[in-house]
Every structure is written in structure tokens, then in C-alpha cells.
N, C-alpha and C positions, 0 to 999 in steps of 0.2 A: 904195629900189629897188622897182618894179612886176615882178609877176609874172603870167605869163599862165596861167589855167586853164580850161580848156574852154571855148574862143575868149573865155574873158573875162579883159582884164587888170585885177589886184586890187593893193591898198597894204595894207600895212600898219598902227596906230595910229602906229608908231613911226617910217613915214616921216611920218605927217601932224604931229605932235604934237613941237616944237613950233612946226617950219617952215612949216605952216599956221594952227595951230590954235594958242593958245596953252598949253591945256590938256585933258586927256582931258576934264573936263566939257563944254565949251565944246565938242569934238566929239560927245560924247555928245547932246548942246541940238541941234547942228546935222542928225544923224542921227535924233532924235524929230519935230524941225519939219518935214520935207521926208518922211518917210514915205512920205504917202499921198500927196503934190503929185506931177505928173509929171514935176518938176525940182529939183538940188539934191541931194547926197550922199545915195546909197543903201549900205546892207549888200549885202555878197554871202554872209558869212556872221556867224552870231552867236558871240563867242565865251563862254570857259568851258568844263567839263570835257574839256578838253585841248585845244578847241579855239582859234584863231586868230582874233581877231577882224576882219575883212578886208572893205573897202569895193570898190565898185565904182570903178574909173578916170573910166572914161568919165564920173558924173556927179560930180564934181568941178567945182570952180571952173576956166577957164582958167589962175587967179594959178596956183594949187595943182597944176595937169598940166604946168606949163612948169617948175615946181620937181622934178618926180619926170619922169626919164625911162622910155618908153614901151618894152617890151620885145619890139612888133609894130616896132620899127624897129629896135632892137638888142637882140635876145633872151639869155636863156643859150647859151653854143654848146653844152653838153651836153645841153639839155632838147629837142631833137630825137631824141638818140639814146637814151634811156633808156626802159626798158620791161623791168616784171616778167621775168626769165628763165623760160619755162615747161620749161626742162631744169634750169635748176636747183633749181625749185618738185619733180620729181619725182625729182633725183638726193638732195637732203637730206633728205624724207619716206623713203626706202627705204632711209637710210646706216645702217649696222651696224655699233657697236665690235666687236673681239674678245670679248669677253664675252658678246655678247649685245645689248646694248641697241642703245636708240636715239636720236637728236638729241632732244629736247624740243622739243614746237614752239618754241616763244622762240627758240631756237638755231637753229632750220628757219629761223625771217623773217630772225632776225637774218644768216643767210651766206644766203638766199636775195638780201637786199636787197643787201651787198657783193659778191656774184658780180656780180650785173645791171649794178652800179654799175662794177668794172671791165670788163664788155663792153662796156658804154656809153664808157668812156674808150680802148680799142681801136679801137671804128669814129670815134671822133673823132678820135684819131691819125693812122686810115687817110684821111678826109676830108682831114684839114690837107695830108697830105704829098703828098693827089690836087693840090691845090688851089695847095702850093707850086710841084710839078715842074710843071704848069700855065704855072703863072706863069713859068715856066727859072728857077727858086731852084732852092738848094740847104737837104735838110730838118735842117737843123743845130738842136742846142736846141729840140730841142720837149717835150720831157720837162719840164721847170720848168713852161711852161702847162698842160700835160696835168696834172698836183698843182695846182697853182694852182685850175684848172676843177674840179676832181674837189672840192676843200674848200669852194671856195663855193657849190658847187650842192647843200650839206648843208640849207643854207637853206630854197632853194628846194622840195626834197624834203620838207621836214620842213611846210611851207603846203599842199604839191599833194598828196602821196602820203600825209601823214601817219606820215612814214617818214625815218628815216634814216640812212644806214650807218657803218661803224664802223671804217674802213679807217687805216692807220697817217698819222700828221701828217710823220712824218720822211720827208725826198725819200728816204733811203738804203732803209728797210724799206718802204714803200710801193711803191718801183721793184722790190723782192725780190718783195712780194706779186704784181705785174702782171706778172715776170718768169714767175714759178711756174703763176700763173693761164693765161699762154696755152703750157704747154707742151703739147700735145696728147696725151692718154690715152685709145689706142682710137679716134682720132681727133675725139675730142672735147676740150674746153678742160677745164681740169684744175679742178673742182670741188673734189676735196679737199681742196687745198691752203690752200684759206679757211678749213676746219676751226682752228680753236688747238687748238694742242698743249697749253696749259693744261687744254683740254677732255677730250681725254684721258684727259692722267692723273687727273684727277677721276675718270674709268669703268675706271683700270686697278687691279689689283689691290695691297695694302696689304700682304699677307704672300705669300710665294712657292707656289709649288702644291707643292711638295716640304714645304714646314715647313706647308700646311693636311693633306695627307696623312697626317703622321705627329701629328698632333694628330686625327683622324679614327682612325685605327690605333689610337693610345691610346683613345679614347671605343670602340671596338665590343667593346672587350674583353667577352665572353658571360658569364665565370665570376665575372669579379669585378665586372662594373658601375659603373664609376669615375663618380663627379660633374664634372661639369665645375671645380667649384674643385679636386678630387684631379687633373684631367687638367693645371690649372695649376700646379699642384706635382709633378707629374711632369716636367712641361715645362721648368721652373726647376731641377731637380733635374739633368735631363739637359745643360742649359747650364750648369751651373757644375760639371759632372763628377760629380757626386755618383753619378748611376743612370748606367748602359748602355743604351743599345738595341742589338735585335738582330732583324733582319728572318727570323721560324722559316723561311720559303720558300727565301730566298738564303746565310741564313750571314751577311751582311752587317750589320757592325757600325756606326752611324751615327757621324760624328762630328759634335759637337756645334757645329764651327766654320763650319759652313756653315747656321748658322741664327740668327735675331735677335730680340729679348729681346721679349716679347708683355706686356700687361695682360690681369687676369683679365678684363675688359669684352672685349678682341679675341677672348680664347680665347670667353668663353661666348658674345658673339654669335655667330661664326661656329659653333659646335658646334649653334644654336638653327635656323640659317639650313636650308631647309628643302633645298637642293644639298647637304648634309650631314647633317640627318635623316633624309633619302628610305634611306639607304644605313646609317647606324650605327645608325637605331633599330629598324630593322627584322635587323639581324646581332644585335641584344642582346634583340630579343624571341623568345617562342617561343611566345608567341599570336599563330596565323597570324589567325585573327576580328579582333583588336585591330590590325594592321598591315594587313591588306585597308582599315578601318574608316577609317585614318588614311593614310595613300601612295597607295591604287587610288582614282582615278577611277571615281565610278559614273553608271552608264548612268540618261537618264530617258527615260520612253516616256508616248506618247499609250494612254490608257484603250482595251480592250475596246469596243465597241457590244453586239455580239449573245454574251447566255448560249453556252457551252459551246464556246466560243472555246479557252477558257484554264481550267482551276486551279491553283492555289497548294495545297500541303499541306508541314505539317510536324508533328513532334511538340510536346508542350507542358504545363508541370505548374502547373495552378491554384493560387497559393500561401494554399494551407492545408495544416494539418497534420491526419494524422486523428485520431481517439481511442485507433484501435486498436493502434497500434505508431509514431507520431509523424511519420510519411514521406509525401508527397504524392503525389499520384494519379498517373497519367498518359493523359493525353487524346491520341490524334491525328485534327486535324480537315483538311478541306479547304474549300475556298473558291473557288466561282465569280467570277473579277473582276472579272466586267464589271456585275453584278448583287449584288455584295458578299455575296452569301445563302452562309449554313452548308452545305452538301450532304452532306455525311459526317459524321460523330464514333465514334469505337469508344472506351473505354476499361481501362483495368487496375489494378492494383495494381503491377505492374510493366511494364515498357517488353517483356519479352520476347514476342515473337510477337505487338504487339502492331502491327505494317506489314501483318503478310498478313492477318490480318481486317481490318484498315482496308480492302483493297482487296477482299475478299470482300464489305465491306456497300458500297462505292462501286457495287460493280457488283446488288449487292440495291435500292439504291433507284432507281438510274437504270432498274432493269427493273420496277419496282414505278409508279413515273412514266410509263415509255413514252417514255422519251426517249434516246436514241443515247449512249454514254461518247466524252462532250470531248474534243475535235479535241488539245489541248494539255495536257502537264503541267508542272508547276512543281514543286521538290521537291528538298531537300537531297540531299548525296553518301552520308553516315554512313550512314544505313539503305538505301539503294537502289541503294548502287552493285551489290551481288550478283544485281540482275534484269536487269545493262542488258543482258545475252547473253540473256535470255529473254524475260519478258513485257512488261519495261520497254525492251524495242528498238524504235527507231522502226519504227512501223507495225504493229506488233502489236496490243498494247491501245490505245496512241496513237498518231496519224501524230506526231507529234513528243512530245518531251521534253527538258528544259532540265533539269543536276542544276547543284546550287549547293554548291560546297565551301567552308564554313564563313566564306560570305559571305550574314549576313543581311538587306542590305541588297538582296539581288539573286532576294527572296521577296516577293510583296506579302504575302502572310497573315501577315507578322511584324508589319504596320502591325494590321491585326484583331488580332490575338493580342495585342497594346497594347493597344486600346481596349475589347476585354475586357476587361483586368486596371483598367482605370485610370476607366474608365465605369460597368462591369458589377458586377463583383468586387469592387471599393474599398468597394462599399455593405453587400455580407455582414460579419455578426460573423465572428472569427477570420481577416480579410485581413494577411498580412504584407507590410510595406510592405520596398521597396529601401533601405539605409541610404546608397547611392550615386547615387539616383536624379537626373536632369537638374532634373528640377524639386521646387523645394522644400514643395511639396504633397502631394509622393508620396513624400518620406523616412520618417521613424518620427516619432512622437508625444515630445512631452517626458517623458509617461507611461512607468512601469518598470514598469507593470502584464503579469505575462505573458502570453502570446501564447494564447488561449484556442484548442481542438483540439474538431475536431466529428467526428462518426460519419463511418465513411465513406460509407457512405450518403444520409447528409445532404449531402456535400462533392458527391456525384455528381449528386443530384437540385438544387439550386442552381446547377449549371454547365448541366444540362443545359434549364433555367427561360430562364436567361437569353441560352443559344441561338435558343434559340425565341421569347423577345422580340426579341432582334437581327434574328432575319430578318421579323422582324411589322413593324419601324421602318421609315421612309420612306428610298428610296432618296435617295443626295444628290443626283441628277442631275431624276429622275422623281419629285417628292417628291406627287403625285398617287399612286403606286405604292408599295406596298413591294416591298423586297430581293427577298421570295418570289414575288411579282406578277410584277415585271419579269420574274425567272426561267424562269419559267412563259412569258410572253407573248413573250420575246425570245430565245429559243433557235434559234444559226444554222441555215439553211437547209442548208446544203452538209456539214454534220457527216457521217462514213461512217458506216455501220449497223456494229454493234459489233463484233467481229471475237470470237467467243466461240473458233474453235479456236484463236487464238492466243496466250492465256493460261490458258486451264481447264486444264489439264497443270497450270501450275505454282500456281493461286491456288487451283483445286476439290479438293473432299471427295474421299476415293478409299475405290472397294470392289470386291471382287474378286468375282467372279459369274459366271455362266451363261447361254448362252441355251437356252430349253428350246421347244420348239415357239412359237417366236415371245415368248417370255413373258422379263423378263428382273429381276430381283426387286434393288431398289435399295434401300436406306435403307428399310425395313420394308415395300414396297411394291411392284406388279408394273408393269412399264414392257415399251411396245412397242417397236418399228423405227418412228422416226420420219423426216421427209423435209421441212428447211424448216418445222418448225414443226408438220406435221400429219404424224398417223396413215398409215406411208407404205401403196401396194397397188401393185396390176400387176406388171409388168414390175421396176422399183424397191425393192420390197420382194421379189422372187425374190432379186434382185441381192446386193440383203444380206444375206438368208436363207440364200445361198450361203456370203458371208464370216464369218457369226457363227451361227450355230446347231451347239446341241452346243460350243460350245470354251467356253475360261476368257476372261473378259472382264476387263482393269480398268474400269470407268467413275469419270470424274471430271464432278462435279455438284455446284450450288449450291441454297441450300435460300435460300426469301425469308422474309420477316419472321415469319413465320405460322411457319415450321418446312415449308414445304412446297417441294419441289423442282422448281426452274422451268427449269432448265436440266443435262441430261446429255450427257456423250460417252462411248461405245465404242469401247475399243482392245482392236485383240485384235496380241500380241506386238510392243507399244508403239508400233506403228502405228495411224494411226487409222480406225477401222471403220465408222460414223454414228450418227446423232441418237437421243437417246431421247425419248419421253413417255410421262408416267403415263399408266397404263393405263381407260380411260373407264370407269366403272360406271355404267347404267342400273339406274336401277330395275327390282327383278324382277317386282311389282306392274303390270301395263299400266295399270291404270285411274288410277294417280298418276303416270303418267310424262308429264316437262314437256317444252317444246322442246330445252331443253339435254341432258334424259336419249332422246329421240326419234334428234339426231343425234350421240350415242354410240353407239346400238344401230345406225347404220345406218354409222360405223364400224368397229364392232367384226364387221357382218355382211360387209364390204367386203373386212376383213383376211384374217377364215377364207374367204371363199370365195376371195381369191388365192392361199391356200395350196393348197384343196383342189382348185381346177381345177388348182392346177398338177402335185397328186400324179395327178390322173386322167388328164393329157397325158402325165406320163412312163410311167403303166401299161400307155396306149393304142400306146405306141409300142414296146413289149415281143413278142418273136418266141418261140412256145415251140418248144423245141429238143432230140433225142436224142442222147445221149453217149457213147458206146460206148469202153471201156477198156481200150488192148490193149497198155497198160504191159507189159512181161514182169516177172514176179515173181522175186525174190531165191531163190537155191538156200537149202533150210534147211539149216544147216549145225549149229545148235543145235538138241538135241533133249531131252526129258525125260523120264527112264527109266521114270519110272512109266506115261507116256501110250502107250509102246512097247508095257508090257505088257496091255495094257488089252486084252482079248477084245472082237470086230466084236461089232455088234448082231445080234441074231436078227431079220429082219422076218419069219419064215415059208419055209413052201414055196408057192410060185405057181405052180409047174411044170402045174397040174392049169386053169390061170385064161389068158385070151390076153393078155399081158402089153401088146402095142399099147392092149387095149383098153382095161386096167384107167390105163396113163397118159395117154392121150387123155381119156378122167373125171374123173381128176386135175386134169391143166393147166386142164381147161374152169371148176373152179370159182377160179381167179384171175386179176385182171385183167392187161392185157397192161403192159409198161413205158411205152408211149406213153400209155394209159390212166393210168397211174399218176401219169405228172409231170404 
């Protein structure tokens, strides 16, 4: 039989062979001779790996075309209507068992090809019974051709399509299939129905969700931690009556007859299966680090470009021990991420108090540098959750902050803090190695040699070496650069200028003090009214002179590397008052005095003279005034006996003197009361 494919009708070997041909050589011989000639048996295609080896018709002998009939005169009746379903190509790509899953492609062609294949035999039906009533037949028995057609066009399909379907050989289940296939669902032809039900149960489940639950029940127990072999001998125990169950929540005692006999293989796979990990190993653990590590999902993000974007800080104990008492140091560093550089370190002997100096020298070196405190923090919950109502609120010291509850994965500085330990550190004497470590380069030694302990001193100045190499090394991105370089040269644009009132409360020095005519005495030292940075006057410095002179001050103040204080605020009754600055000393010397000591003097003449114009404006505007007192005075009612008896004064006799004149003399040598005030 000829079959037509893409206007070309093709044979077979096995129609030629050996009704033409007497043997596949002999056509082979005839297919090498005629090649290249313009006449004489051609390929249409070659075969071998899986294909069909298939000649052309048309060049054939006449003998050879009168013995194979031509399928442009009498074709397949189905191979008109057949063509890929593209409803069905997208209803079996999106099919969903209950479970979850999905067709396997193979399963997607395979009822892709059978779907199409019975559409194909419904518009052939619909043709025939056009073409009987046509004719005034009547459409009796058509179903036998319609099977008939539908098996031998397997052929065909399997030359053209390279394809072909799988539909049942029996007229009774093949008529079930075609019946099922056109019943309309949603008004479409019923695709599922092609599905095998064999296929199914292969995706349905093996044990009941009742008997996987109470095997999940058993495995979360917290106190006792049963093995999955203890969970199968419970299991067995409970089916042959031996144990009880009993549900603590309901009261509800199981019976054992509603469930069926498991292998330990069924029990521990499913206990392994992670729809049952996700849930039991996390109720039996109580390292929440270890269940984040293994169940959560973690986030991955695109790097930083521009410095102070972001830091990372956490704490961190370099493993060595020291000489002095056996216990490891403790560091806390931070870490620029876009630029990988060190930017903080504090350390201690102990972890106590040692978060707020970490943020006291963060904000020493960023003012020591001249460069803004990072837009972003990164930073565990354990020590930080107590600031997030203060300095660690968004917008205060950072416009944002991310805390991370005992998920280390969700720090970058936990990767640095690696590659310390494992680059850096691994090379110093006395490193102890992880005896649990991922990799077997960084477990312990065969050696039983003990762990040798350094000064502490020693242990601080080796960690602190090797910081300072790490930000010396080439960045991985910018390896023209290092870590420190970048830092330096790439620090964003857009960072806000630091926001000092809204952490010095809680991170600054505190002392309690006075202001005395402008003068205001901090950390062993005399400090003015400042304004934005400088020595404030006018108007401005009245203003404050107003709120803080003469009363009790707190001031909180950071002191820089040096021991010298670069930053103060004044509160007066925990409100906040303004700025300080150290108080400018010139030189008392003129003839040594440099530009720097020039414009402190003409500070310092700036200050006194806004204070003293302003005391000669309020003096200027003073009225002098008479007061005349014409209270009435209290009756004496207490008297003192001795004062009663007390004989008048003698002043003389004047009787002989003109007494006008002698008090007129008088009066005149003292000044009047307007004179007086």
C-alpha cells in the first residue's frame, strides 16, 4: 500500500520486495544506480534509527506502480481528517492527579495522539452519514468501518506522523472509548476520559491518609524520639493488639481494624518523605537554627553595587582559647556588602555590653572617615531586639533594618565570618578545628596532640592583623581594587546625613553638668552652644542661652579614637536643648598664633560679644522708677517687757535753737530717694 505524505505518494520496502524486487539487495543496487540519474527509483526517505525506509512512487517502474495502488486515487478515508488536537496538546500538559502530580510527557503524546485519533474517527462518521443521507440511504452499521479505519490507519500514522495510537482492538471497548470521548464536558469533548485508569492508580496513594497520620503521630513524639524501626514496632504492636492508641486531644481510642499490615521499607520511606519531614521533624526538634536550616526556604539576592547601601553585623568567637582562663574571646564585627571591607570590630573577654560599644565605635569611624552611617542594617534578633523601639527603629540611626532570628543564613557576614575562620585563622598555631565540619579538611587532625592556648593578647592582635589583611585583598568583582578602595571610592550617593539626635540618648556617654555663662564643662573639658556644627552667635545663640544657662544639663557625647569628643547633645529635663562644641583655644601668644588659632579667636570674640550686646539691649531698655509703700502695717500686739521699760533718749534741750532751721541743715546733708535709687 502507497501512502501519501506531503503531496508525495511513498512505498514501502515491503511493498517492493518481493513483488518487485526480488530481494532488499537487489533494491538497494537499484536505489545506489539511479541516484544521481534523473530517472529510476528514488528515496524519499532513508531509513534506520527508527526510521522507515520509504521510496518515492512516482519514480518507479510502470511494472512496479500498476502492482501498488495509488492513494491519490483511492486514499485513506481517515488521513483527511486527522490532525494533532491542539486542545488536547493543552488539556493533558495542565492535567492534575489528586495528589499533585502530573501526566509525564510520554503519557501527554501517548492520549494526546488517541484523543486526536478519535476526533479524527467522529468527523469521519459525521462525513459518511453526510454522504449516506445524500445518497437517501439509510446510516446503518457504520461503526464496524469506523474500527476497521481507525486500526489500519495505525500504519499509516506510524510512516507520516511517526506516531501512533493506542486505542482498544475490541469493537465492544473501543465503542466505550468513542462513546465516553464525545460526551461533552463544559462543552467540550471529554479528554479525560482517554486517561487509563491503570494510570491512576500508579499516582494514587498505597497506604490511607488515616494510617499515614497515625504513623506521623507516632514519629513527632518530642520526649521520647522513636526511630523509624521503634515507629514499626509500634505499628505491629498496635495491629496485633498488643499497644493502645489514644488520641490526648479527643479521648479517642484507635482501633487497630481499620488499618493494614505496613513493611518497615513503607513505614521508613514515607517517615523520610519530606510531606512528612517538613511536619515531624520540625515538632521533635527544638533547634529552631537547625529546622529554619533544613524546611525554610531561603531567599537569594543580587549583590550591593555602591558602599553603604547595606551592613551585615553579628557577633563572633575566633576559635582559640586563651592562656589566661581557657575561654575564647569575643569579637563583634560588621561588614559592608557591597565592598566586603571590615568597617567595625570591638572586642571583649566577655559578650557583655559588648553591642553598644560595637555601635559607639561604628559611628567613631564613619565620623573619623567623613562618610554618612549606611542607609541599611543587617543584624541578628538575640542582641538587638531591645533597641528596635529606640535607636534601632527604622529611621533613626538607619532608614531601614532587617533583624534575623536565629536564621544564619539570612546574614551575609556569616559567609566572611567563614572565610575568616577557614582562610585566615586555620593558618595561626592554636586554631581549633570543627569536629563536625562539612568539609573534611576542616575536621581535626589525626594528631592527639593538645590544643595549644595563646595569650590573650596575642589571640586579639592576630585577629586583628588579619582584618586588616582582608580588607587589603582584592575585591572579587573590582580585583584592580581592594575591599578598602572600593569602599572608599563607591560609597552611595543618596545615603542621609547621620541623624545624631536620634540615637545619642541611647548609644552616648552621659554627664551631668551646667551651663555657666555660656561655658559648659564635658568629659574634663569646656564646651560652647553650638549650631550645625559651629560655634553658634546672634540671635540663635540668645535662643539657647535662654533654654540652658544656669540649669542642670544631661549631655550625651561620643568621644573618637583619639579620646576626644566630636560629638555632644544638651538635654535639659530630658528634653532636648542643642548642640555642643569644644570650646576653641587660641593661642595666648599673638606672635604664634596660626590660621586655625586666628579663627577661634574671632569665634570666641563673636560668642562674647552676642552675649554682651545682648546684656547692654536689655539694660538699655530698663526705666528707673519710685516706689512709694503705703502697705498698712500690722497692730503690735506682741510686745517685750523689757523694751517697755526702756527710758526715751535724752537728745538735749533745743528750746533756745529754731528748730525749722536746725532740720532744714539736717535734711540738706542727705541725698533725696530719687537720688538714691
Amino acid at each position: 500500500m502507497a501512502y501519501l505524505i506531503d503531496n508525495t505518494v511513498v512505498v514501502t520496502k515491503e511493498e517492493l520486495v518481493p513483488s518487485c524486487y526480488p530481494t532488499y539487495d537487489s533494491l538497494k543496487k537499484a536505489l545506489s544506480r539511479y541516484k544521481d540519474k534523473k530517472f529510476g527509483p528514488k528515496r524519499f526517505m532513508k531509513g534506520g534509527n527508527g526510521r522507515f525506509l520509504l521510496i518515492d512512487y512516482d519514480t518507479l517502474p510502470k511494472t512496479a506502480q500498476e502492482k501498488i495502488e495509488d492513494p491519490r486515487k483511492n486514499g485513506h478515508p481517515l488521513a483527511p481528517f486527522f490532525e494533532i488536537d491542539s486542545d488536547a496538546v493543552r488539556f493533558y500538559s495542565m492535567y492534575q492527579f489528586q495528589d499533585g502530580t502530573y501526566l509525564s510527557e510520554e503519557h501527554q503524546q501517548k492520549y494526546t495522539v488517541n484523543a486526536s485519533t478519535l476526533k479524527a474517527v467522529l468527523r469521519l462518521r459525521e462525513a459518511r452519514i453526510s454522504e449516506i443521507l445524500r445518497k437517501n440511504g439509510k446510516p446503518k452499521n457504520i461503526f464496524p468501518t469506523l474500527l476497521s479505519d481507525a486500526h489500519s490507519y495505525k500504519k499509516f500514522m506510524l510512516i507520516k506522523h511517526h506516531m501512533e495510537h493506542t486505542l482498544p482492538v475490541s469493537a465492544r471497548h473501543f465503542k466505550d472509548a468513542l462513546n465516553a470521548f464525545e460526551k461533552l464536558v463544559d462543552g467540550k469533548l471529554n479528554y479525560a476520559s482517554v486517561i487509563s485508569g491503570k494510570h491512576k492508580n500508579s499516582n494514587s496513594r498505597k497506604v490511607f491518609d488515616h494510617t499515614l497520620k497515625l504513623l506521623n503521630d507516632m514519629f513527632a513524639d518530642r520526649q521520647r524520639k522513636p526511630t523509624a524501626t521503634e515507629v514499626h514496632k509500634m505499628y505491629e504492636g498496635f495491629l496485633s493488639g498488643y499497644i493502645k492508641v489514644i488520641n490526648n486531644s479527643t479521648g479517642e481510642v484507635y482501633d487497630p481494624s481499620g488499618y493494614k499490615a505496613l513493611s518497615f521499607a513503607t513505614v521508613n520511606n514515607y517517615l523520610n518523605e519530606w510531606k512528612s519531614a517538613v511536619g515531624t521533624m520540625q515538632r521533635r526538634s527544638s533547634n529552631r537554627e537547625l529546622k529554619m536550616g533544613k524546611f525554610k526556604p531561603y531567599w537569594s539576592f543580587d549583590m550591593p553595587k555602591y558602599s553603604g547601601s547595606i551592613i551585615s553585623i553579628d557577633d563572633r568567637q575566633p576559635p582559640f582559647k586563651t592562656l589566661e582562663d581557657g575561654k575564647r574571646v569575643w569579637f563583634y564585627l560588621g561588614v559592608d556588602i557591597a565592598s566586603r571591607a571590615i568597617i567595625c570590630q570591638v572586642y571583649g573577654e566577655t559578650k557583655e555590653g559588648i553591642i553598644l560599644e560595637f555601635y559607639r565605635q561604628l559611628v567613631r569611624n564613619y565620623h573619623s572617615w567623613g562618610i554618612n552611617i549606611p542607609a541599611e542594617l543587617e543584624c541578628e534578633m538575640s542582641l538587638n531586639s531591645s533597641f528596635t523601639e529606640t535607636f534601632l527603629k527604622e529611621g533613626a540611626m538607619f532608614q531601614y533594618v532587617k533583624m534575623e532570628a536565629n536564621n544564619p543564613r539570612g546574614k551575609y557576614i556569616e559567609r566572611i565570618n567563614k572565610e575568616l575562620r577557614y582562610t585566615k585563622e586555620k593558618k595561626h598555631e592554636g586554631w581549633i578545628a570543627r569536629p563536625k565540619a562539612n568539609k573534611e579538611s576542616n575536621q581535626p587532625g589525626i594528631e592527639t596532640e593538645k590544643i595549644k592556648k595563646l595569650p590573650y593578647s596575642t589571640i586579639i592582635e592576630q585577629c586583628l592583623y588579619d582584618i586588616e589583611e582582608w580588607n587589603n585583598e582584592g575585591h572579587p568583582e573590582e580585583e584592580s581594587l581592594s575591599r578598602w578602595e572600593y569602599f572608599q571610592l563607591n560609597q552611595h550617593p543618596d545615603v542621609l546625613p547621620t541623624n545624631y539626635l536620634a540615637f545619642m540618648k541611647y548609644i552616648g556617654k552621659r554627664t551631668e553638668t551646667s551651663c555657666n555663662v555660656g561655658n559648659i564643662q564635658v568629659n574634663y573639658g569646656l564646651f560652647l552652644i553650638a549650631d550645625n556644627g559651629k560655634v553658634a552667635k546672634g540671635e540663635t545663640l540668645i535662643r539657647y542661652m535662654n533654654m540652658i544657662e544656669g540649669k542642670d544639663l544631661e549631655v550625651y557625647w561620643l568621644d573618637d579614637n583619639e579620646g576626644k569628643v566630636f560629638k555632644a547633645l544638651a538635654y535639659v529635663n530630658g528634653e532636648y536643648a542643642c548642640e555642643l562644641i569644644q570650646k576653641p583655644r587660641p593661642n595666648r601668644a599673638r606672635i604664634e598664633r596660626t590660621d586655625k588659632d586666628k579663627l577661634a579667636d574671632q569665634e570666641l570674640a563673636a560668642y562674647t560679644n552676642t552675649v554682651e550686646s545682648y546684656a547692654k539691649r536689655v539694660m538699655s531698655s530698663l526705666d528707673s522708677l519710685t516706689i512709694i509703700d503705703n502697705t498698712p502695717k500690722p497692730e503690735r500686739k506682741f510686745k517685750i517687757e523689757q523694751l517697755t521699760r526702756r527710758k526715751p533718749v535724752d537728745f538735749g534741750d533745743f528750746s533756745n535753737e529754731d528748730p525749722e532751721e536746725e532740720i532744714m541743715e539736717y535734711v540738706s546733708n542727705r541725698k533725696s530717694l530719687k537720688d538714691r535709687i
